[in-house]
C-alpha positions as CSV (number, residue, x, y, z in Angstrom):
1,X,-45.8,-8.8,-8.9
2,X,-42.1,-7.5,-9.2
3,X,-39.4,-8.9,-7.5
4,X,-38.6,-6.6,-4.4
5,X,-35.1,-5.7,-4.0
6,X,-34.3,-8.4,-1.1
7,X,-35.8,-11.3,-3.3
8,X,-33.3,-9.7,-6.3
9,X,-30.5,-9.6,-3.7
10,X,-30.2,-12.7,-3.2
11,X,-30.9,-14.2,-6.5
12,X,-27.6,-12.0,-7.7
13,X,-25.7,-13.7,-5.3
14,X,-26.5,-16.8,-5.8
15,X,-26.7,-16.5,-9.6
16,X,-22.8,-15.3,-8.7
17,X,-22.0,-18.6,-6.9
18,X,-21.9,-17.3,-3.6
19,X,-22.6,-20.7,-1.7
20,X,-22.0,-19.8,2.0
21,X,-24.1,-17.3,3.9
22,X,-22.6,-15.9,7.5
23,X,-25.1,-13.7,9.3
24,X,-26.4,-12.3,12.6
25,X,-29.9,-12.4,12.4
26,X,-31.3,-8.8,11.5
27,X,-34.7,-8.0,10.4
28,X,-33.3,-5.7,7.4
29,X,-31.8,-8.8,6.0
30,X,-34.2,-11.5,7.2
31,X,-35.9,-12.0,3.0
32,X,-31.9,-13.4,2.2
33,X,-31.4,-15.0,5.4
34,X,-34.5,-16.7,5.0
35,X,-33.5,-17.9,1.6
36,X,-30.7,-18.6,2.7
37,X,-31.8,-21.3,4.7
38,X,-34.7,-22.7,2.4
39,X,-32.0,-23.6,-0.3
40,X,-30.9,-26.8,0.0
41,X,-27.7,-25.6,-2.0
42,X,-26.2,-23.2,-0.4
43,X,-25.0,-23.5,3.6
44,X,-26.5,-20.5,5.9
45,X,-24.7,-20.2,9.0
46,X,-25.6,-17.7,12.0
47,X,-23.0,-16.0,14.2
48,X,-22.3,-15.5,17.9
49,X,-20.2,-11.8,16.7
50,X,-19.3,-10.5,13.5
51,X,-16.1,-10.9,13.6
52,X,-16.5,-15.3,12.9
53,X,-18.2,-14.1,9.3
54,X,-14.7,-12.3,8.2
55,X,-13.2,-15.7,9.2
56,X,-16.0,-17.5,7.8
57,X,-15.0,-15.8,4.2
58,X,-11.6,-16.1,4.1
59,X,-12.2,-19.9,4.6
60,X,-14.5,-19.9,2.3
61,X,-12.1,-18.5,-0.1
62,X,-9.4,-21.1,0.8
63,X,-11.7,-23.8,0.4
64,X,-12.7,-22.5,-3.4
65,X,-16.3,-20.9,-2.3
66,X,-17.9,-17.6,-2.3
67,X,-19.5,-16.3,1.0
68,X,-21.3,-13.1,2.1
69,X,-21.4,-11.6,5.5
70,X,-25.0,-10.2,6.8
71,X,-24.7,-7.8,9.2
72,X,-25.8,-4.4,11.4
73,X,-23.2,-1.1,11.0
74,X,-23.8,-2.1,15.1
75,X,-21.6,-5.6,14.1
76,X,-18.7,-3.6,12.0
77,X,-16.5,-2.5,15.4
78,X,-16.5,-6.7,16.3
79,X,-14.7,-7.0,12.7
80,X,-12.2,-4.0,13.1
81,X,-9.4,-6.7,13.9
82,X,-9.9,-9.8,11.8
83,X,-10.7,-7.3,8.7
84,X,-6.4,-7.2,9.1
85,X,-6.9,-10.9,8.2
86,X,-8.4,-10.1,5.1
87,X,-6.3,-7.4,4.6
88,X,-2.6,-9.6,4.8
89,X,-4.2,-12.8,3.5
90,X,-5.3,-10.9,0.0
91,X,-8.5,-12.5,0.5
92,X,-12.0,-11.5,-1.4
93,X,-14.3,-9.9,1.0
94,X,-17.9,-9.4,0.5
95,X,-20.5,-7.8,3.2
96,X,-23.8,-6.4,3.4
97,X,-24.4,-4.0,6.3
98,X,-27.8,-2.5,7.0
99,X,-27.3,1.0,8.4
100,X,-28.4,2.3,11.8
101,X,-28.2,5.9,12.9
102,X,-28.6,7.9,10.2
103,X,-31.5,8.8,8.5
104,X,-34.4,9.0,10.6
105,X,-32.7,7.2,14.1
106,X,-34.3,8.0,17.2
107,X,-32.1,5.2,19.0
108,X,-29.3,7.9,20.1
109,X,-27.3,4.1,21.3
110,X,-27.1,3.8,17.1
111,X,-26.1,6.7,16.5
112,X,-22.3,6.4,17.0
113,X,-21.7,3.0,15.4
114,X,-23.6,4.4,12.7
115,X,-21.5,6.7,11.9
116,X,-18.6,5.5,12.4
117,X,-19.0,2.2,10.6
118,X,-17.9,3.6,6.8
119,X,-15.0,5.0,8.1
120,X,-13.9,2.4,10.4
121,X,-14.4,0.1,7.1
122,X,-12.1,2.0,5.0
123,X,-9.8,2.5,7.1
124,X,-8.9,-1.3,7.2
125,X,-8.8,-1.1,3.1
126,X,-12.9,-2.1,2.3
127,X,-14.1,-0.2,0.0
128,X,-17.9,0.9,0.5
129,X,-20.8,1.7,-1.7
130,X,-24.4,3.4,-0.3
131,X,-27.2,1.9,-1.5
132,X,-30.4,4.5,-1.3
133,X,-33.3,2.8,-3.3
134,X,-34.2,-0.6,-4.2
135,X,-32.9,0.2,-7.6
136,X,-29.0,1.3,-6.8
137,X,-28.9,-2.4,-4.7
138,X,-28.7,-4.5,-7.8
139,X,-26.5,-2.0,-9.6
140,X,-24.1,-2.0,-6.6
141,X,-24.8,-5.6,-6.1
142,X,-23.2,-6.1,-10.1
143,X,-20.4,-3.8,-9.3
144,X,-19.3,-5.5,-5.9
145,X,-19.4,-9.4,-7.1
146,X,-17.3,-8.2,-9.8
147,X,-14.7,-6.3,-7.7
148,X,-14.3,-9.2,-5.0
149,X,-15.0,-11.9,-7.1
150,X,-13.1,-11.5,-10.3
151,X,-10.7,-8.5,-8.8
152,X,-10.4,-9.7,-5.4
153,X,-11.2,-6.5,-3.4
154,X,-12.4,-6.2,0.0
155,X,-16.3,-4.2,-0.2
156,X,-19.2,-3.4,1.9
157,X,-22.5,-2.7,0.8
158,X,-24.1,-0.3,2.9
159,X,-27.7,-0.8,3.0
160,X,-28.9,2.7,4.5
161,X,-31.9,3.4,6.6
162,X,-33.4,5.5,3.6
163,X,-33.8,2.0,1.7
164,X,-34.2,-0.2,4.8
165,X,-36.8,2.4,6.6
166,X,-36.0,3.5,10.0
167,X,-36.6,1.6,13.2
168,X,-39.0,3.3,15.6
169,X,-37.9,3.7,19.1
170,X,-39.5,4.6,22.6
């Protein structure tokens, strides 16, 4: 059976030495959460907001690890102001955000966010790549632990609703 792209995910990370998983629990990312917290050798920790997974990273950073933040594009306006963190500290940055309202929403409440979350990103200096199929994750997956982690960029991966699917609502 071949691996599916979640399963591949998170082997890249860890195969990158990312040791320190921040998350709000999301179904689109629950196959790497859920890793997460089976392996004994990494630490998975879940989130009140957003926002503590930006500081989360930096400190992982200071303290010599690698960390990911797991979120929702519904998450990326709680990080608007600690991204500046990021931003003055020079720190590596490295999240995953599973897209809501675009392709396929019928949540009008996502919509918004949605939209605004790639913009609102750059515009606080992360760069973002848009992963479409289960193929373009692990290429953008390569790309990204190799700009934050030897280059020491600031970078989303958007995980859109085309890969993900879209959520039904009503």
């Amino acid at each position: 059976m071949a691996t599916e792209w979640p399963d591949k995910l998170y082997d890249q990370l860890k195969a990158a030495g990312v040791t320190q998983f921040a998350y709000v629990p999301d179904a689109g990312h629950a196959t790497v959460i859920d890793r997460s917290l089976a392996d004994p050798d990494v630490h998975s920790v879940a989130l009140t907001t957003e926002e503590e997974g930006v500081a989360l990273c930096a400190g992982a950073h200071l303290g010599g690890a690698k960390a990911v933040l797991l979120m929702q594009s519904s998450g990326v306006g709680n990080c608007i102001n600690l991204l500046s963190l990021i931003q003055g500290g020079r720190f590596p940055f490295l999240t995953y955000v599973t897209m809501r309202g675009d392709f396929g929403e019928a949540n009008s409440w996502q919509i918004p966010m949605g939209q605004g979350s790639q913009p609102a990103l750059e515009a606080m200096g992360v760069k973002c790549f848009r992963a479409e199929t289960p193929e373009e994750v692990a290429e953008i997956t390569e790309a990204a632990l190799s700009m934050v982690f030897q280059s020491g960029m600031s970078i989303a991966v958007l995980l859109t609703q085309r890969l993900i699917g879209a959520k039904a609502f009503g």
